[in-house]
KOLDOLUM-200945 format. One record per residue: x, z, y of N, C-alpha, C in turn. Coordinates in steps of 0.1 Angstrom, whole numbers, plus 5000, padded with zeros to 4 digits. Example, Ala and Ser with C-alpha at 12.3 -4.5 7.8 and 13.67 -1.06 7.14 Angstrom:
513250784943512350784955513250784967/512850714978513750714989512950795000/
// end
This chain:
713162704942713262774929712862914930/712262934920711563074922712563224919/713963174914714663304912716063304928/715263164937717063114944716763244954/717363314962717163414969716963354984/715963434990715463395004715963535015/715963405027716463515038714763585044/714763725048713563725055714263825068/713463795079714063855092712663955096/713664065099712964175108712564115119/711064175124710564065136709964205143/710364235159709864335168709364265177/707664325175706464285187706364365197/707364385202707664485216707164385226/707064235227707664185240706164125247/705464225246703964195254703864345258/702864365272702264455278701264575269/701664685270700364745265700364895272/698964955274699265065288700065205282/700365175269701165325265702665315269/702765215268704865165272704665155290/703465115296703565095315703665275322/702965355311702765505315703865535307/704565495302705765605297707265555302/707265405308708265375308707865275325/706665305330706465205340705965085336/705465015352704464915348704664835344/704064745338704364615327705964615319/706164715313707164755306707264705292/708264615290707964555277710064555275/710464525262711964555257712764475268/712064345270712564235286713164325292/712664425299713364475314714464575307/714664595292715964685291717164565288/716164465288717664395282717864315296/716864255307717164215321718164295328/717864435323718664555331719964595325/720364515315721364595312722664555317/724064635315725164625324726264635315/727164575317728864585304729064705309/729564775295729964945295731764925293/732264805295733764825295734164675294/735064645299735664505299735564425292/735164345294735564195283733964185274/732964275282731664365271730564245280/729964195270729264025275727664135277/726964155287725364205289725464205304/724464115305722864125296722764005286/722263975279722163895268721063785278/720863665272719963555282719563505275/718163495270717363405262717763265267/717763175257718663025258716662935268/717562925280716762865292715662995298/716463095294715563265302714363225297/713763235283712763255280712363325279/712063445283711163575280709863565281/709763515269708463525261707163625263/706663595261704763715258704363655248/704663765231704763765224702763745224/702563745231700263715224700263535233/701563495237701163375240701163285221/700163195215700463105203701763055204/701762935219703262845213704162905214/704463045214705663115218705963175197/704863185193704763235177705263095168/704562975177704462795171705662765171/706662825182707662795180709062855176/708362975174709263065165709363025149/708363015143708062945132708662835128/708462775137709462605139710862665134/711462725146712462745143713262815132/712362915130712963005116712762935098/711962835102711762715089712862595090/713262585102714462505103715462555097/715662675104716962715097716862785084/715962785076715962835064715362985059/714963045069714363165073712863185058/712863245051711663215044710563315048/710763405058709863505060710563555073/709263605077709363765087709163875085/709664025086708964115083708464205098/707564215097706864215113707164425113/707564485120707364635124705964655128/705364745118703964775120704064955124/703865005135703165095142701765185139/701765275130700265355127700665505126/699565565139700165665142698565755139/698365755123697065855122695565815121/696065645125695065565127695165515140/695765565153696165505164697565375162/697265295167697765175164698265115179/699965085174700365035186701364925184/701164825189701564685191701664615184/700464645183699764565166699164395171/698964385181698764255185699164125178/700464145178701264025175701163985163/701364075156700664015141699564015135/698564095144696964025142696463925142/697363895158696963705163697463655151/698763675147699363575133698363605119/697663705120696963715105695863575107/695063635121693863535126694763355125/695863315133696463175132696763175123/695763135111696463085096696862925098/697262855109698262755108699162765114/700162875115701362915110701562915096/702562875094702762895080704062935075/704963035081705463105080705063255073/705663275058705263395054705563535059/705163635056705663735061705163885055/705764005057705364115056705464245063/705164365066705064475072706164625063/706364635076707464725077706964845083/706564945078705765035085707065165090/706965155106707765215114707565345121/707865415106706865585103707465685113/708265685123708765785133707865835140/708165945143707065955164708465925174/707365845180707965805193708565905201/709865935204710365995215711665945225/712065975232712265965250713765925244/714665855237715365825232716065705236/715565635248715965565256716665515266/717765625268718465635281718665575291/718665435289718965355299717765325309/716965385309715965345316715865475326/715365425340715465505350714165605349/714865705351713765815354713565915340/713965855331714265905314714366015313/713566095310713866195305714766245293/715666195288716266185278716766305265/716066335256716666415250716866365232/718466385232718766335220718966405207/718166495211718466615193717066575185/716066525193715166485182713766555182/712666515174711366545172711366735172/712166785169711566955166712667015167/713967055176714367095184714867045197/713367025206713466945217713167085230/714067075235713567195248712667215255/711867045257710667075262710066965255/709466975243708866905228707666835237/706866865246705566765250706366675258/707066725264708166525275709166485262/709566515252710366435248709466335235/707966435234707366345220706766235226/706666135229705866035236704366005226/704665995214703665985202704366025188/703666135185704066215171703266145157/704266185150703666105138703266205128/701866175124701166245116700566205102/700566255088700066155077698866195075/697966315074696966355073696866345055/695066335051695166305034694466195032/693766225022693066065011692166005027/691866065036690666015045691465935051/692565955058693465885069694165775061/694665805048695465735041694365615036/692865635035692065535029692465425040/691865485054691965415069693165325070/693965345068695465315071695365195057/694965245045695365135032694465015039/692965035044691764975047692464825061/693064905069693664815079694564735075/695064745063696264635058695764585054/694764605043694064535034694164335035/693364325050693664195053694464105054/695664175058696964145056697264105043/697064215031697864195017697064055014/695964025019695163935008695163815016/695963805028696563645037697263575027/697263425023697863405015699763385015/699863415030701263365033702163515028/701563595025701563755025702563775019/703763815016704763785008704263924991/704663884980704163944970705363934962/705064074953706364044940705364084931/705464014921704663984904703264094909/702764014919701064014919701164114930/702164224936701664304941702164284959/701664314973702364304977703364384982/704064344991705964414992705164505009/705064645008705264725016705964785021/707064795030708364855033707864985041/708765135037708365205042709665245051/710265255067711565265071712065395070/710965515069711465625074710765755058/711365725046710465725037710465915038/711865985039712366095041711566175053/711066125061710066245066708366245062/708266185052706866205048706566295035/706266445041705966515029704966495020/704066405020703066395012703466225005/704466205006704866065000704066034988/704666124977703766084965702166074961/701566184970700366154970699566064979/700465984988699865894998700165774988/701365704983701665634975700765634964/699965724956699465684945698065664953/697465714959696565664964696465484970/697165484977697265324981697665254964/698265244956698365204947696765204941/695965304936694865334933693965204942/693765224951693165154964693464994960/694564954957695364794955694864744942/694764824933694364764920692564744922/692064884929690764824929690164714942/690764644946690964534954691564414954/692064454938692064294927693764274930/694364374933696064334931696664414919/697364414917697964444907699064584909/698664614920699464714923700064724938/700864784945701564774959703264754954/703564674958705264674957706064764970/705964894966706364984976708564994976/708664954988710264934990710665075004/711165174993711965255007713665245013/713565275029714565175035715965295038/717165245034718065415039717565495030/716965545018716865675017717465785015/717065895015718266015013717966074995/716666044991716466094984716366044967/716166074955715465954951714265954949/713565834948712065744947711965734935/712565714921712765634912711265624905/710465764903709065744903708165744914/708765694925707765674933707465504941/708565484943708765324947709365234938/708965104943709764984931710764914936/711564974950712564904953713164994968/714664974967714965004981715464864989/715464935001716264845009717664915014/718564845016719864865022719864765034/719264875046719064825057720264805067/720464735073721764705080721964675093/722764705102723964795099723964955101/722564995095722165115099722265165088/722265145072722865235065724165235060/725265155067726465165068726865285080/725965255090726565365103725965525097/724865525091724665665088725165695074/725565685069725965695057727765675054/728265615059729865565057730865595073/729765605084730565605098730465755105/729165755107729065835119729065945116/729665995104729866135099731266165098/732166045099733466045098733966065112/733865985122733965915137733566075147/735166125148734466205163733966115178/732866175182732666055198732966155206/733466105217733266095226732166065239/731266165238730066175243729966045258/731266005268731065975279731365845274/731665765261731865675257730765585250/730165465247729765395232730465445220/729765425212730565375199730865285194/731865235192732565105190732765105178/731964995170732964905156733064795157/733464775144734264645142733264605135/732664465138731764375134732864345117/733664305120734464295105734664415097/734764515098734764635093733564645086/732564645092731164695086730864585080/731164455079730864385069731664365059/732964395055733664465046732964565037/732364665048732064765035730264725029/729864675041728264635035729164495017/729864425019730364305009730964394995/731764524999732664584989731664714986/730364734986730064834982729364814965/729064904962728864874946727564934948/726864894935725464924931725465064922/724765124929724865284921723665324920/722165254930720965324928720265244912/719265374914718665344902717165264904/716765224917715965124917716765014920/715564884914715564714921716264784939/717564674941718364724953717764544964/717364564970717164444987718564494993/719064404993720664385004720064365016/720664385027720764375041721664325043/721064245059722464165068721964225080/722864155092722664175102723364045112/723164035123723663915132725063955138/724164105146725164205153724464325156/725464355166724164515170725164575182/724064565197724264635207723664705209/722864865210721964885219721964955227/722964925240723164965256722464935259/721464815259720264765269719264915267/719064975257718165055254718865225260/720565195257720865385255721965405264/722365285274723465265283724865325272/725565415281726965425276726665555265/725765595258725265645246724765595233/725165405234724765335229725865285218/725465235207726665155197726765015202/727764995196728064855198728864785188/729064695185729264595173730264485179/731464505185732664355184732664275178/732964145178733464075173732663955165/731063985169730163885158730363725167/730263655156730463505161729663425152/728663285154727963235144728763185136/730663185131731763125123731363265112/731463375120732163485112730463535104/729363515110727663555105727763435095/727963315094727563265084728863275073/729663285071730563325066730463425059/730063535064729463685058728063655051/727363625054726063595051726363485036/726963395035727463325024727763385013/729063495021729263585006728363655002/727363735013726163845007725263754995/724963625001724363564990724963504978/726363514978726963504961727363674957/727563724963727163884958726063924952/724863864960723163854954723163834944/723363744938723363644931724363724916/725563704922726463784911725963914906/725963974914725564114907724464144907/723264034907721664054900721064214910/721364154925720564224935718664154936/718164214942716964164941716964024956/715863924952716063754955716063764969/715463874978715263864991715963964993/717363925009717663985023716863965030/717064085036716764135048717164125058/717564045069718364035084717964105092/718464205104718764265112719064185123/718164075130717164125129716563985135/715163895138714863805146715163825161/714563915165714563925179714764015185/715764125176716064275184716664295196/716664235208717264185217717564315228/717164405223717764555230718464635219/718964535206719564625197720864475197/720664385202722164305203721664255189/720664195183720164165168719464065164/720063955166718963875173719663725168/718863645158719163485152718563435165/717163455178716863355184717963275194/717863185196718563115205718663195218/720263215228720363265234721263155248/721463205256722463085263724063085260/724663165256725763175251726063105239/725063125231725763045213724762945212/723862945220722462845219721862845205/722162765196721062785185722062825170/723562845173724262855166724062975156/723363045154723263165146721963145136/721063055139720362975136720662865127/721562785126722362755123723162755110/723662875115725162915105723663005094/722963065095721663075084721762935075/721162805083721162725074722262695067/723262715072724762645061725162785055/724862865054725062975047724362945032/723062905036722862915025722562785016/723262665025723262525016724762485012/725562585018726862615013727362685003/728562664991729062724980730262784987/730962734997732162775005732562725013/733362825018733762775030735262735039/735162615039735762505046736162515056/736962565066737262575074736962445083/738262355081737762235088736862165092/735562145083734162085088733762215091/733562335092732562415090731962375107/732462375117731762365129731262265129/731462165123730661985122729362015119/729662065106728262115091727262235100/727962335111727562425117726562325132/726962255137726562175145725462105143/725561995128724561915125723362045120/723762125115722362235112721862245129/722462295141721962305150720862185150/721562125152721061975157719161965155/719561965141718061985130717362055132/717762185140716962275144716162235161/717362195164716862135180715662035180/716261925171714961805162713961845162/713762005153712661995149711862085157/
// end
């Protein structure tokens, strides 16, 4: 049905070789070796996480994409949104979704999430790290901590940048809202030239036979209201920056610990206050010690009983209070952020799963729900 609301999953093409991550982080350096490497920061604390039969993947292998696909159409998955990397016109790990533009028999839809930061040394857990955590422009020694700075330039750079998606918007699997397609921007608050990059790509989309760009900013701080046609409430990242981590003194020699039930409490009880079309967010879970060791958050308590359960309500919430048709999950394969629906050896396909009974379910049952949770496995394993 064209108003029933679809899940779409955040998808990171970290997990292939390329020589900017082997020189900054060592050789053949791909997100694998943060999550191979990683170690429990306190008792009863389950890492390293184990792809279900240690599959660690190379994201430029096909049947590795053939059977991602499979699986995210089993369980009800209507899209991916792939993290796109453009730094000026330098382009980095853009692979994965080129191969997927080129395999049009995939047929999984999908869209771009353009992941506007500069890269910096924010990694901790990795040996040899230079680690500095105050950020892009009060860094003590700013050339080791920027790895790749992010620059927007004007109409020249901004043509280049509209020019390389181009192909993308016009794939037919491309995901679109009323003719235009859906552009996510994550980091919309450090781009001073926002509105004049936006009307240009807009300008650029109509004269290339669309009807416009469906521009979606993610977290914002500010308002868009004439500038974008939609936010995102990205998760559980605008619950931690906005509702936690301004409250929460840390403990610097410690994680940060929440409660997987807590934060899905306040993502379910928050109310609608912005003045654009609102995209709700979910999430699976969220660890990322593989990436920041004991500097890292962490997320207790997720289970595929308690994700599809949460995920159920988000979508009679959707629904109820005339949020816009597509979530956002947090995440396909964030597997150094603990974020992750793929099958793992611990829950195997269960999170996968509880997706599909989330959303072919009105409520929830206690008693069958592991039956109803099991036979969704099942069909996913089938297929």
């Amino acid at each position: 049905m064209k108003d029933q609301t679809s899940l779409i999953a955040f998808y990171l093409p970290q997990y292939h070789e390329i020589k900017e991550n082997s020189m900054w982080w060592g050789d053949g350096f791909t997100d694998w070796v943060s999550v191979q490497n990683a170690k429990p920061c306190f008792e009863g604390h389950i890492q390293p996480k184990i792809p279900y039969k240690s599959r660690y993947y190379n994201l430029l292998e096909k049947k590795v994409m053939e059977r991602q696909v499979r699986m995210s159409q089993m369980a009800g998955i209507s899209g991916f949104c792939f993290y796109h990397y453009w730094f000026d016109g330098k382009k980095l790990l853009e692979k994965p979704v080129e191969n997927y533009l080129k395999w049009k028999d995939l047929k999984q839809n999908y869209c771009l999430s353009w992941a506007n930061e500069s890269w910096i040394r924010t990694w901790s857990n990795i040996d040899g790290n230079d680690w500095n955590p105050i950020g892009d422009f009060k860094c003590a020694n700013k050339e080791r901590s920027i790895l790749i700075e992010q620059k927007y330039g004007g109409n020249t750079q901004w043509k280049e940048h509209f020019e390389y998606l181009l192909p993308f918007f016009r794939d037919d699997r491309y995901i679109q809202i009323n003719g235009k397609p859906i552009f996510i921007i994550y980091r919309p608050d450090l781009i001073p030239c926002f509105r004049q990059m936006i009307r240009c790509w807009r300008l650029l989309a109509k004269k290339n036979g669309f009807r416009g760009l469906y521009i979606i900013v993610t977290n914002p701080e500010y308002d868009y209201k004439k500038d974008a046609d939609g936010i995102l409430l990205y998760e559980p990242g605008h619950t931690f920056h906005k509702e936690l981590h301004s409250k929460i003194q840390r403990d610097k020699k410690k994680p940060q610990i929440y409660s997987y039930d807590m934060i899905w409490q306040k993502i379910l009880n928050r109310k609608k206050k912005l003045n654009l079309p609102v995209f709700l967010g979910a999430f699976v879970g969220y660890d990322d010690s593989p990436r920041r060791g004991k500097d890292g958050i962490i997320v207790t308590g997720s289970t595929p009983r308690l994700f599809a359960y949460y995920l159920m309500r988000l979508l009679k919430k959707c629904k109820r209070e005339k949020y816009e048709r597509y979530i956002f999950i947090t995440a396909w394969n964030e597997w150094g952020e603990g974020a992750y629906l793929e099958p793992d050896e611990k829950n195997k396909f269960k999170y996968l799963g509880a997706c599909k009974w989330a959303l072919e379910h009105k409520c929830f049952l206690r008693k069958p729900f592991m039956n109803i949770l099991k036979e969704s496995e099942q069909r996913i394993l089938e297929g």
